[in-house]
N, C-alpha and C positions, 0 to 999 in steps of 0.2 A: 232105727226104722226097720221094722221087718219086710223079707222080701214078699209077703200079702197084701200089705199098703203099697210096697215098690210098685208092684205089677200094676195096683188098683189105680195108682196117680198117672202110670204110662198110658193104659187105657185109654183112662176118662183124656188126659191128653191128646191120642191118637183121634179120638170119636171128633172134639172141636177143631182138631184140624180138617177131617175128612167132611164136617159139616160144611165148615166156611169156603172147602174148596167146590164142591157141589153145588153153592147155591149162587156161583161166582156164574154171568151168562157173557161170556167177552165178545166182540166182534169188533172188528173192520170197516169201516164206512169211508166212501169217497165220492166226493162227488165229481159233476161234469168236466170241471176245470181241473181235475188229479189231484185235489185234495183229500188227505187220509188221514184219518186218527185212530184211534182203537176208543172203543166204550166196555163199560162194564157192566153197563146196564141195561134192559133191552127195552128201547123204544120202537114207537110206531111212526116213524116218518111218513109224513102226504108223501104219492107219488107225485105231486107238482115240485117238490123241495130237488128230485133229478137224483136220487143220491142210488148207491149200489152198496150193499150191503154184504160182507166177508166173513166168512169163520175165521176164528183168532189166529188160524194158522197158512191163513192166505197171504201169499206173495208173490206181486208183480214179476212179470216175465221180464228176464233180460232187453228185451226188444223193445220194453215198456219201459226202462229208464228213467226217461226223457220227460215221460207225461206226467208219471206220479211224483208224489213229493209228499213228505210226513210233518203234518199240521199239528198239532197235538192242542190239546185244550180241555179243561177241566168244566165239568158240567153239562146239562142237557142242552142240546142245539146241535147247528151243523153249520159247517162254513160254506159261501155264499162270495165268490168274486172279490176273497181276501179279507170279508169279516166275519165274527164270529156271530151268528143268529141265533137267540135262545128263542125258546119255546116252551 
């Protein structure tokens, strides 16, 4: 393999990585009750649903222990008083 293909394969490599991290929109969601997940994808939650919405690099304050807790859950919805609610 020459190193003009090497290069050309690391590239095209580097590009689909830098794609797929770009188009990646994460965030934080928790609602009333201190439930928290992280999403990947950006929805519109009703403000009736109560929920607060976090960049992917937000983290509870010490002080805040107590209330939050990490829910996790795959797919579109938000949790609700221990269940998971799709939408």
């Amino acid at each position: 393999m020459s190193l003009k293909n090497l290069l050309l394969g690391a590239a095209i490599g580097a590009g689909a990585i830098i794609a797929s991290a770009s188009g990646a929109s994460a965030a934080i969601v928790c609602n009333r009750e201190g439930d928290c997940w992280h999403t990947t994808a950006k929805y519109t939650y009703k403000p009736s649903f109560g929920l607060s919405i976090h960049t992917n690099s937000w983290k509870w304050k010490d002080t805040d222990k107590d209330r939050y807790h990490w829910r996790e859950h795959d797919g579109r919805g938000y949790w609700r008083k221990g269940v998971w609610v799709t939408f």
